[in-house]
N, C-alpha and C positions, 0 to 999 in steps of 0.2 A: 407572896404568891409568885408562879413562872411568872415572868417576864418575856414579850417577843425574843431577847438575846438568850434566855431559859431553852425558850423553844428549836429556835431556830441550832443553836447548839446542840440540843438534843436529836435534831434531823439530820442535822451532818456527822452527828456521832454514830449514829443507826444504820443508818442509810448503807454504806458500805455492805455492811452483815448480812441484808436484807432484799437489798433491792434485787430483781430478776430471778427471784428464791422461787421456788412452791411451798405453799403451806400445804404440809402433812396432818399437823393435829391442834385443836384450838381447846384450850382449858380454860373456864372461866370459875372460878372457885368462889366469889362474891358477885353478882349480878345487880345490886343495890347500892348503885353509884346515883349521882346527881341524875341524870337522865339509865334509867334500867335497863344492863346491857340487853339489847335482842337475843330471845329467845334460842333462837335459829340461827346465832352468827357463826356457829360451827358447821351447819350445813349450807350457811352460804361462804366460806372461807376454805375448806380443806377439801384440795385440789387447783384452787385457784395460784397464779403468778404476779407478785406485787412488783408493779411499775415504778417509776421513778419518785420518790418522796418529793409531798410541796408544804409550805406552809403561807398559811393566810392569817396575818395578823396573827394570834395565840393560840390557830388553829392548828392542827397536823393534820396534814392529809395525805392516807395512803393509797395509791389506789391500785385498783386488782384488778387483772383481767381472766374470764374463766369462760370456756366454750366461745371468746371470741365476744363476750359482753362485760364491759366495763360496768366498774362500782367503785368508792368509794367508802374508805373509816376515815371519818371523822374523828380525831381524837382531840381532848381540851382536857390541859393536867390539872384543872379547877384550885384548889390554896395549897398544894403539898404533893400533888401527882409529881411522877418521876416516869420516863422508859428507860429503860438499860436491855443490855446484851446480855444474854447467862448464853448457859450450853445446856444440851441435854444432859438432865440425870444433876444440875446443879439444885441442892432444895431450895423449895422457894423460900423468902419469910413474911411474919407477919405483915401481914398488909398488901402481899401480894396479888392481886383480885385475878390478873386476865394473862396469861399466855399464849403467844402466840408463835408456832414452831415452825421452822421450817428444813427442808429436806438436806443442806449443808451442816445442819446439827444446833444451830441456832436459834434464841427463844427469843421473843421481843417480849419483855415482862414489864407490866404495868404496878408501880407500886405507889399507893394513896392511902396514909391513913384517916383523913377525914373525909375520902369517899366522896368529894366537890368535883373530880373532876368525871368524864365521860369518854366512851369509845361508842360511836353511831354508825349507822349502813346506809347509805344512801345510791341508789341507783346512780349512771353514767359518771360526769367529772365532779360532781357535789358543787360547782359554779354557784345551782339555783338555789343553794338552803337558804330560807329566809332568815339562818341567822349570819350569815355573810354579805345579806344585800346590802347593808346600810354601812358597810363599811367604810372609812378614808380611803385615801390612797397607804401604800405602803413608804415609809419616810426614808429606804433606801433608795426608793426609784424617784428617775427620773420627773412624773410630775407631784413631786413632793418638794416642795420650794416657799422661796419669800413670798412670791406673789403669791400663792396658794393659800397662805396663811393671811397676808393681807386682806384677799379678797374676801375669804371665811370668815374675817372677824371684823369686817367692818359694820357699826351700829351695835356693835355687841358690848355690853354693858358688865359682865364676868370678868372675871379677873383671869389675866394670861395663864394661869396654872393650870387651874380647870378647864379653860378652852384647850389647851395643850391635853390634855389630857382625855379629850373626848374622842373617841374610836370614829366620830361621824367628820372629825375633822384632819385627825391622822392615826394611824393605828402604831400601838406599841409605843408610845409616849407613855408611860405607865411614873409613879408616883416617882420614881428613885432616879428613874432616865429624866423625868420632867425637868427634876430639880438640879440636875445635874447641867440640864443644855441650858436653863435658864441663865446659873450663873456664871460659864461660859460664854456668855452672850451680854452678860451683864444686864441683865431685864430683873427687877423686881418683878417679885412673883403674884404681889399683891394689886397691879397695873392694870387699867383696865384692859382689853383684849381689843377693844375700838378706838386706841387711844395711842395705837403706837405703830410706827412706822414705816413704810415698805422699806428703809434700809436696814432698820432694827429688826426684822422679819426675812428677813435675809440673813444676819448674823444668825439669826435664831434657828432656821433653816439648817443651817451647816453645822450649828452648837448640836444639834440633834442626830445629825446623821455623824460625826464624828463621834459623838456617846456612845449611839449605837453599833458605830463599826469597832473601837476598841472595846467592848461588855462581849460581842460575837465574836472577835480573836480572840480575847483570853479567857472565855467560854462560859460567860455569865456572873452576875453579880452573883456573888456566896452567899446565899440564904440556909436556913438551920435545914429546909428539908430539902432543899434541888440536889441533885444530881446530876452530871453528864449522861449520856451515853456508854460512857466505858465506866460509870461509877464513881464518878470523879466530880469532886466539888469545883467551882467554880472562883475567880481571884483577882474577880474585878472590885470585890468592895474595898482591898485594901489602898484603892486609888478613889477614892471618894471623895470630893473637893465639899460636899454640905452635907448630901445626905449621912442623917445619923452624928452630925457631928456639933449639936446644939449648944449653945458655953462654951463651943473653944475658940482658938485665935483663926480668923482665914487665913487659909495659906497663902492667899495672894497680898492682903492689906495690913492682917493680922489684927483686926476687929473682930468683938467677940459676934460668933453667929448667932442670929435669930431664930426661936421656934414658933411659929404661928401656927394657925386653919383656917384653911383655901377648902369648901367646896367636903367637908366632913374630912378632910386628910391631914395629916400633918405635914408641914413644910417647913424647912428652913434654911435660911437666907443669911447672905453677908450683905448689912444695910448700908457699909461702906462701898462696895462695889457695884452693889446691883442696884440700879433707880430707874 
């Protein structure tokens, strides 16, 4: 599934083509996505001017302004969602559900074959959707840190992967970046989350936000359905230090890796490196 570096690559790839545009014409040829697109998203969208792209956690959010009242799409590319750039007069393809056009000749085209992910309307900045209240902080910014992680998981009896991995504790920790800053950090994955230490939480801290920033320069981990922005796959998996890489030697100790289940997911770990 997207990954935050999925997305957030996806907003920088877009974004350009898009942003300060007027939408002309909105096509939506499949409406029977995870959440059913709105009825009326053509009559609330054509005429309107999209504002600056943001994203919140795995969220995208575009927001429009029309008559001088802001609104917000919501969009989440749910297990295989993609956007890209076409042009007018490009055919769409299968699986193409939602376009959207704009007046420099530009489509924003939504393609999802298993129809998981969503595009939503929300009045003013979308801030108050209750599905963004319970968020973490974002683990680029500034209060995303060791003491943050120390403070969050003290008494907690879960194993660091799964705490890492809960959107209420940090967003976009997601299964492949989890496993990746853990052993960066050298933290066994299987440790309790109450058990380990404000300077290990600090390593871990920075093991996360350095994953994250090399997966967003080189434009996402490669997954079978992602895509960029311009249609372009992604080539951070070919730097993978665990994930995916179970029976072979670590690169770092060259002990064979471990695959376990942390919390229903799969994980795996170099049991020479990470304790």
């Amino acid at each position: 599934m997207p990954e935050l570096p999925e997305v957030e690559t996806t907003r920088r790839g877009v974004a350009p083509y898009i942003e300060g545009q007027e939408i002309t014409e909105v096509l939506v040829r499949h409406s029977r996505l995870r959440v059913p697109v709105p009825e009326d998203l053509a009559d609330r969208l054509i005429g309107a001017r999209i504002g600056v792209l943001k994203r919140r956690a795995k969220y995208l959010q575009i927001p429009v302004m029309r008559s001088e009242r802001e609104a917000t799409l919501l969009w989440h590319l749910g297990m295989s969602g993609s956007l890209r750039i076409a042009k007018v007069g490009d055919l769409p393809k299968k699986h193409d559900h939602v376009d959207v056009v704009t007046a420099n000749g530009h489509v924003l085209r939504y393609h999802d074959p298993r129809r998981f992910g969503f595009v939503d309307w929300q009045q003013g900045d979308g801030s108050l959707d209750t599905r963004l209240a319970h968020l973490g902080p974002e683990p680029l910014d500034d209060a995303f840190n060791g003491r943050w992680l120390y403070n969050a998981s003290r008494n907690k009896r879960v194993a660091v992967k799964p705490f890492l991995m809960d959107n209420r504790v940090v967003v976009g920790a997601g299964n492949i970046y989890a496993a990746e800053a853990l052993f960066m950090a050298g933290i066994d994955p299987r440790r309790a989350a109450g058990k380990i230490s404000l300077a290990r939480y600090q390593q871990l801290a920075i093991a996360v936000k350095e994953v994250l920033s090399a997966a967003i320069t080189q434009g996402g981990t490669t997954l079978r359905d992602f895509v960029s922005g311009q249609g372009e796959p992604g080539y951070f998996a070919q730097q993978l230090n665990v994930y995916g890489r179970h029976g072979q030697p670590c690169l770092r100790c060259g002990v064979e890796l471990r695959r376990i289940t942390l919390g229903q997911r799969a994980s795996v770990f170099c049991p020479g490196c990470q304790r």
